[in-house]
MOPAC internal coordinates of N, CA, C and O (Angstrom, degrees):
PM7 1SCF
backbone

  N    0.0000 0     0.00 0     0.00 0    0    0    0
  C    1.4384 1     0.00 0     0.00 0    1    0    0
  C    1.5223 1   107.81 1     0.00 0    2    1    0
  O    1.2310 1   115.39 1   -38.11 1    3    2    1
  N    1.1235 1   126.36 1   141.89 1    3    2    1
  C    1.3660 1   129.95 1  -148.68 1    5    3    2
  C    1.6601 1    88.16 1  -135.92 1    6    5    3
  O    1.2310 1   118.72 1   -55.50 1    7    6    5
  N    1.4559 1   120.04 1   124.50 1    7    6    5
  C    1.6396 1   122.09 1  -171.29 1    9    7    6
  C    1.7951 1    88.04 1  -131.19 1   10    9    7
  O    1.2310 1   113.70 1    -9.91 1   11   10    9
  N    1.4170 1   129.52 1   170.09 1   11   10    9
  C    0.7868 1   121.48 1   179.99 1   13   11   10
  C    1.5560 1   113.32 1   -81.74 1   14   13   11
  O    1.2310 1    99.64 1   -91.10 1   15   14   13
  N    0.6449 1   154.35 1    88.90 1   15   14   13
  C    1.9574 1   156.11 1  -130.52 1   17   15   14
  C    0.9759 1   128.86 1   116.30 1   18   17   15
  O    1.2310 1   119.28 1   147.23 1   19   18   17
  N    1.3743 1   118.97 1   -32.77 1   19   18   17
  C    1.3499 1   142.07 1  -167.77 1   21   19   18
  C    1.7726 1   119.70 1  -127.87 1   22   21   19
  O    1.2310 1   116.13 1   -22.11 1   23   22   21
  N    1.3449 1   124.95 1   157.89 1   23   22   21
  C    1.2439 1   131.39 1   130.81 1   25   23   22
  C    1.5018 1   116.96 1  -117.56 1   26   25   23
  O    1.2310 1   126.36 1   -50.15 1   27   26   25
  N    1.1249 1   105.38 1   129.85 1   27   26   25
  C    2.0288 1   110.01 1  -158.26 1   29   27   26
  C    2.2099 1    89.81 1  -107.44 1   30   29   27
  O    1.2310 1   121.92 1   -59.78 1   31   30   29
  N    1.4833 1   113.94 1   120.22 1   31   30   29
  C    1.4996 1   103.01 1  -178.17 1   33   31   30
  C    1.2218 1    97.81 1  -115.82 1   34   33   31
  O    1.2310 1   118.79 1   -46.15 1   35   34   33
  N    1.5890 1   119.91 1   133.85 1   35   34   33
  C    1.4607 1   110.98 1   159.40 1   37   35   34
  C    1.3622 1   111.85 1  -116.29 1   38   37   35
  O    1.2310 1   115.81 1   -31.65 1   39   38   37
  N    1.1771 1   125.56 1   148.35 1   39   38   37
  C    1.4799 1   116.84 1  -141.17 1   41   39   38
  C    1.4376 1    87.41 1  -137.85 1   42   41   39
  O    1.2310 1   115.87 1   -42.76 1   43   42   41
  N    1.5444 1   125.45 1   137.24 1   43   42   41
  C    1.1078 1   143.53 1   178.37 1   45   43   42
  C    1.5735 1   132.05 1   -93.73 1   46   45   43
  O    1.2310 1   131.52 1   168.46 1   47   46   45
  N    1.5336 1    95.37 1   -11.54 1   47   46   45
  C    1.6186 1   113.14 1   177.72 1   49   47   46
  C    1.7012 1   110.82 1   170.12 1   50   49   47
  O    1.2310 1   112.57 1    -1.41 1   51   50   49
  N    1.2414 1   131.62 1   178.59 1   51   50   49
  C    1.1684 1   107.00 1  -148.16 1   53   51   50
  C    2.0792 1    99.84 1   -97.29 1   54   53   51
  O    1.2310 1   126.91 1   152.04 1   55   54   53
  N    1.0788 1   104.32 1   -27.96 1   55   54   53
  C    2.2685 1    93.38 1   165.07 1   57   55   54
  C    1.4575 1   121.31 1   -69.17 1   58   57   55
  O    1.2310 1   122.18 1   172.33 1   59   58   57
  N    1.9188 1   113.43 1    -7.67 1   59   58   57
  C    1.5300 1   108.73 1   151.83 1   61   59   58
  C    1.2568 1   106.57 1   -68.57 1   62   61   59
  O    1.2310 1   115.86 1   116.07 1   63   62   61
  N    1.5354 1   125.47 1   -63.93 1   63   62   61
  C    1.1887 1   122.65 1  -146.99 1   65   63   62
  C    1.7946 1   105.21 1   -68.08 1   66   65   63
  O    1.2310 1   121.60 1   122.80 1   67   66   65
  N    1.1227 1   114.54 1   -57.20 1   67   66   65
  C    1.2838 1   112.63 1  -177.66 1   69   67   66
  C    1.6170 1   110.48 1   -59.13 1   70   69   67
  O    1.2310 1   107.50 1   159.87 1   71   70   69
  N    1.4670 1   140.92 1   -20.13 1   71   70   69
  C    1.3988 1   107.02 1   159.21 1   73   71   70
  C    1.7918 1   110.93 1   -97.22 1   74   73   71
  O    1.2310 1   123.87 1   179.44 1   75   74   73
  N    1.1660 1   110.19 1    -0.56 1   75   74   73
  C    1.7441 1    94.25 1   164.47 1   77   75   74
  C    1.5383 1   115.49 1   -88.99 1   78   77   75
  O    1.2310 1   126.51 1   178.77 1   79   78   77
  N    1.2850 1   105.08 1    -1.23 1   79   78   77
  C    1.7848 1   113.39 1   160.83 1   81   79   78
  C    1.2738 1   109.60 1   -67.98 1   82   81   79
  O    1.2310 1   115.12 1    99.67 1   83   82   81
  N    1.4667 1   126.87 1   -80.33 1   83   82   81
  C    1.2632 1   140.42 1   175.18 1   85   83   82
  C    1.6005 1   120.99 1   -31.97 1   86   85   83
  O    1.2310 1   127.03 1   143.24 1   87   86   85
  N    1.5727 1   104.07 1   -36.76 1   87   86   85
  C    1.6941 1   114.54 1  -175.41 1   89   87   86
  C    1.8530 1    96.42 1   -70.39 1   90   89   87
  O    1.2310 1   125.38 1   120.73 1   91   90   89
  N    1.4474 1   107.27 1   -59.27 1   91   90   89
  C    1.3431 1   119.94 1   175.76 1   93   91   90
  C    1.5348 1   115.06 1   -34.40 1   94   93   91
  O    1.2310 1   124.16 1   124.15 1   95   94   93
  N    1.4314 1   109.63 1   -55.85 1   95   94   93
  C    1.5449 1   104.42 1   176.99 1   97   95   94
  C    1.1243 1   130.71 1   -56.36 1   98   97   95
  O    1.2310 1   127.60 1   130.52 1   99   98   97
  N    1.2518 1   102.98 1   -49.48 1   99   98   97
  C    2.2240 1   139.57 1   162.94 1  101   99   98
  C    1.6172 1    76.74 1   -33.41 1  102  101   99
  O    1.2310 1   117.72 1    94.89 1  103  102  101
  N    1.2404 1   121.96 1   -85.11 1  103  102  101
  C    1.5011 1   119.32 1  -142.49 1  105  103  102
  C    1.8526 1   103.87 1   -52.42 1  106  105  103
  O    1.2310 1   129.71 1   117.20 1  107  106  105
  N    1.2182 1    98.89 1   -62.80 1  107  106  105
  C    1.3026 1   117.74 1  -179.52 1  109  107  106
  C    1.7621 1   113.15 1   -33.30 1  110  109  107
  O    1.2310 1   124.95 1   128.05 1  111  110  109
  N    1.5685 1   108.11 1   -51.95 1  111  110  109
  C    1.2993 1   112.78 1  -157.65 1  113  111  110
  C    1.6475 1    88.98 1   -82.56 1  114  113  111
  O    1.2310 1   110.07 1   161.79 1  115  114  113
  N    1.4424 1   136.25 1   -18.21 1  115  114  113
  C    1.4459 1   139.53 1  -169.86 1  117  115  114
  C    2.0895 1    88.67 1   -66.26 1  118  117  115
  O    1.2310 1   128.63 1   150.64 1  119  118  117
  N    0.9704 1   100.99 1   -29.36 1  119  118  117
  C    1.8114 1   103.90 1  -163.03 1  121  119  118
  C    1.5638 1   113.07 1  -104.24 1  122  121  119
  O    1.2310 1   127.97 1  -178.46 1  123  122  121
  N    1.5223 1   102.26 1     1.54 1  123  122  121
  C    1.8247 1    91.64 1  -160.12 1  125  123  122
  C    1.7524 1    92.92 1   -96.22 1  126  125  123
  O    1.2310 1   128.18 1   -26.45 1  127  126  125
  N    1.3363 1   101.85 1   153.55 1  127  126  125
  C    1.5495 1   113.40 1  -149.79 1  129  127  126
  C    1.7767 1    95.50 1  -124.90 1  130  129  127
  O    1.2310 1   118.98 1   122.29 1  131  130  129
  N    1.5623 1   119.55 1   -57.71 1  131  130  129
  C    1.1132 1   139.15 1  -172.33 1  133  131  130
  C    1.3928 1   116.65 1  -145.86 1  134  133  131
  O    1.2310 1   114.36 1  -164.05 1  135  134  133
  N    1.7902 1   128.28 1    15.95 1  135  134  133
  C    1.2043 1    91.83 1   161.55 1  137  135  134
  C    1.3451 1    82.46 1  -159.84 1  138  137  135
  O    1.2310 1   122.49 1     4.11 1  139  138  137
  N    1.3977 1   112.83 1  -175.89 1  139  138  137
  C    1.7199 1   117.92 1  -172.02 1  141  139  138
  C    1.5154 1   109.57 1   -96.35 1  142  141  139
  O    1.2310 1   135.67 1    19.45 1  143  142  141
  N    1.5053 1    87.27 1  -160.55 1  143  142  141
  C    2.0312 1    93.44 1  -170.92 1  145  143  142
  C    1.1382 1   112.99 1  -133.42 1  146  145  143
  O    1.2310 1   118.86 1   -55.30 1  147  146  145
  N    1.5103 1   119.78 1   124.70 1  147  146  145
  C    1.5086 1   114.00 1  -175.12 1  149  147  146
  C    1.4963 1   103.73 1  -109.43 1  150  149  147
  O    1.2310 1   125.13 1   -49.49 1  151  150  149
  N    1.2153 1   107.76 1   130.51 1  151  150  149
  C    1.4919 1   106.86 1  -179.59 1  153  151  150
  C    1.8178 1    99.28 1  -105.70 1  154  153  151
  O    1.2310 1   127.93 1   -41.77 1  155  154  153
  N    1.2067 1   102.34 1   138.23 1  155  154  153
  C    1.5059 1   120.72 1  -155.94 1  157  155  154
  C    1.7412 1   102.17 1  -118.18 1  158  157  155
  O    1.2310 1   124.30 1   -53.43 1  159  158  157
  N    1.1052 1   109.35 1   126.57 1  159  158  157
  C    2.1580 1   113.72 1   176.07 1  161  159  158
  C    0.5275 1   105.17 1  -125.86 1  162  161  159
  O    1.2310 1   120.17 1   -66.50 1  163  162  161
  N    1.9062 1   117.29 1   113.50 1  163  162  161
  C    1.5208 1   141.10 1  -168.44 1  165  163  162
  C    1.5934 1    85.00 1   -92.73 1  166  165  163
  O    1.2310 1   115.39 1   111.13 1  167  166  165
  N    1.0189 1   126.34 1   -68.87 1  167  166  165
  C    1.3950 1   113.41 1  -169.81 1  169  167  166
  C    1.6814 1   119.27 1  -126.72 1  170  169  167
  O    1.2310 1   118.87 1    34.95 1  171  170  169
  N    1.2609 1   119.76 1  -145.05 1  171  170  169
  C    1.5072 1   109.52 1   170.65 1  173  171  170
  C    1.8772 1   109.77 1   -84.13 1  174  173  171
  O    1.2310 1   115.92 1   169.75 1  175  174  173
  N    1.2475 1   125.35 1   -10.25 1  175  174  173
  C    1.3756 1   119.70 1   179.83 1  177  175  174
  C    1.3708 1   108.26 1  -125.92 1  178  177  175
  O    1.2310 1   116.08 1   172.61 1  179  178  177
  N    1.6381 1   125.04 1    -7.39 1  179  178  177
  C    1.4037 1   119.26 1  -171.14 1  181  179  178
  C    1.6983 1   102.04 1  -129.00 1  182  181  179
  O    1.2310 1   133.71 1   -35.74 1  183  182  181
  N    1.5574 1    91.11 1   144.26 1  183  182  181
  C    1.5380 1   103.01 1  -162.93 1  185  183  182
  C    1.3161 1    95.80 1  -162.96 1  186  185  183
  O    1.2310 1   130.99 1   -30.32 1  187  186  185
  N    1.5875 1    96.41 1   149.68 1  187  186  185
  C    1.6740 1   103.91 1   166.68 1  189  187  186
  C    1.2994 1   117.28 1  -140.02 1  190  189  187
  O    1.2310 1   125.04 1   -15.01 1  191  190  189
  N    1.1602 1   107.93 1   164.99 1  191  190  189
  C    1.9771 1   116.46 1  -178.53 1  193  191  190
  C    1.6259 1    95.90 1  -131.31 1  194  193  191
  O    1.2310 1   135.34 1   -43.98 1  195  194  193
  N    1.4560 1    87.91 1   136.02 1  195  194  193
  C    1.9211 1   115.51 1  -178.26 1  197  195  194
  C    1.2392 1   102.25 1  -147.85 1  198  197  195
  O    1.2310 1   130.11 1   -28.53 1  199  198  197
  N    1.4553 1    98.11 1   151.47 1  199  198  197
  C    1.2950 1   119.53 1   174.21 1  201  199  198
  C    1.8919 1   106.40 1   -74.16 1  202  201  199
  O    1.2310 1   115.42 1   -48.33 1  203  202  201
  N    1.2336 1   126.29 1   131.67 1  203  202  201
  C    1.3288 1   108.28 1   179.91 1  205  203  202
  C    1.8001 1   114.42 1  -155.59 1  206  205  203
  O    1.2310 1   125.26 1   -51.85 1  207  206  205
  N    1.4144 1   107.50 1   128.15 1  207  206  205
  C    1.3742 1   116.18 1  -162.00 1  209  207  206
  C    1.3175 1   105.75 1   -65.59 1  210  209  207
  O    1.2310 1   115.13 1  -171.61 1  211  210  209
  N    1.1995 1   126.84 1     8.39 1  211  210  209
  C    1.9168 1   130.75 1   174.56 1  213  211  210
  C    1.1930 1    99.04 1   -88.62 1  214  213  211
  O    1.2310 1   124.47 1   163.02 1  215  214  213
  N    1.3657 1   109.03 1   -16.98 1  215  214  213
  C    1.9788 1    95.47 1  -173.09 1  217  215  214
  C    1.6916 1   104.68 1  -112.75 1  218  217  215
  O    1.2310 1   126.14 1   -28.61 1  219  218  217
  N    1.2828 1   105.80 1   151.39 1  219  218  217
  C    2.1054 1   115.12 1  -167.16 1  221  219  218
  C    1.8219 1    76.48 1   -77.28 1  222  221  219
  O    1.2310 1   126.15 1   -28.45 1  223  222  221
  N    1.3337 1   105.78 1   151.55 1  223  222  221
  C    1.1716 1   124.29 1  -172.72 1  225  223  222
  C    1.7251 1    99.28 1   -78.86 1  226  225  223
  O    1.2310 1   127.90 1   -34.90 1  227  226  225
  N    1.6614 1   102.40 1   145.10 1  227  226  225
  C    1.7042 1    85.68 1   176.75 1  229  227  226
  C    1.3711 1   106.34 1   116.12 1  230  229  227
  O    1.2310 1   125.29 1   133.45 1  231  230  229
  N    1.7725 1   107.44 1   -46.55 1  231  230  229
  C    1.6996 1   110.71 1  -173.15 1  233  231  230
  C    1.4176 1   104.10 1  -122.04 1  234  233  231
  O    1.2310 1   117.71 1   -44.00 1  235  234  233
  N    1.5421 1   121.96 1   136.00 1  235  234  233
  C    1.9699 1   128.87 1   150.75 1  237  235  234
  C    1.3369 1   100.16 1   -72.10 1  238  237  235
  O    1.2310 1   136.56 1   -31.39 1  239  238  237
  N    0.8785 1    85.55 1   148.61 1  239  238  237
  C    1.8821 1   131.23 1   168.89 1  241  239  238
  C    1.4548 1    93.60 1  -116.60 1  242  241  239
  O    1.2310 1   138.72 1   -19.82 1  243  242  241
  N    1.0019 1    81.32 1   160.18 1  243  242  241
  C    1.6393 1   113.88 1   173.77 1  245  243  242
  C    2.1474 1   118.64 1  -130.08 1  246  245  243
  O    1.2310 1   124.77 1   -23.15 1  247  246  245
  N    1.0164 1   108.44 1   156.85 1  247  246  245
  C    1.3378 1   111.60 1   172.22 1  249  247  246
  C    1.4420 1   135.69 1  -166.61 1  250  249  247
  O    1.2310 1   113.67 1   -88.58 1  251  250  249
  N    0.8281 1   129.59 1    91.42 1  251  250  249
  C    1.9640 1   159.75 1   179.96 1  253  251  250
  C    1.2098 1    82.79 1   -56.27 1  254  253  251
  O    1.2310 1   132.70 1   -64.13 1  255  254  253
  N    1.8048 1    93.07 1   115.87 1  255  254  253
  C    1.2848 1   112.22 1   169.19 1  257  255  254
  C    1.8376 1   112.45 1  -115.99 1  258  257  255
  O    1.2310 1   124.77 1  -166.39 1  259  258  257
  N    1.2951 1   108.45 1    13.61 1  259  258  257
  C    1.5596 1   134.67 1  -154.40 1  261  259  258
  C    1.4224 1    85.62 1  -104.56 1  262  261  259
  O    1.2310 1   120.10 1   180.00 1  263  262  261

C-alpha cells in the first residue's frame, strides 16, 4: 500500500515479502531527490519504506524493530 510518506508491506510469506521489498525501494529510489530510504520491520510480515533524512541519499538502511 503506497500512502503519500510511506509504502506500508504486509507480506504473506517470505517471495511476497522480499519482492514487494525490492518493488518498494525501486519505487522509492525512482523519487528520492535528497535523502535516502529506511525500510523499517514492525513485525515478521509488516514493514515499511520512507524516505528519511538520517540516511545519505543514494543508500537504504534497514531497521529491526523485533
Amino acid at each position: 500500500m503506497l500512502t503519500e510518506d510511506a509504502i506500508i508491506i504486509e507480506a504473506h510469506d517470505r517471495a511476497s515479502r522480499d519482492l514487494q521489498l525490492e518493488e518498494a525501494t525501486r519505487l522509492l529510489s525512482e523519487k528520492a531527490t535528497d535523502r535516502g530510504i529506511l525500510v523499517t520491520r514492525h513485525s515478521f510480515t509488516s514493514f515499511t519504506a520512507t524516505f528519511s533524512s538520517c540516511v545519505e541519499y543514494g543508500h537504504i538502511q534497514e531497521l529491526d524493530l523485533l
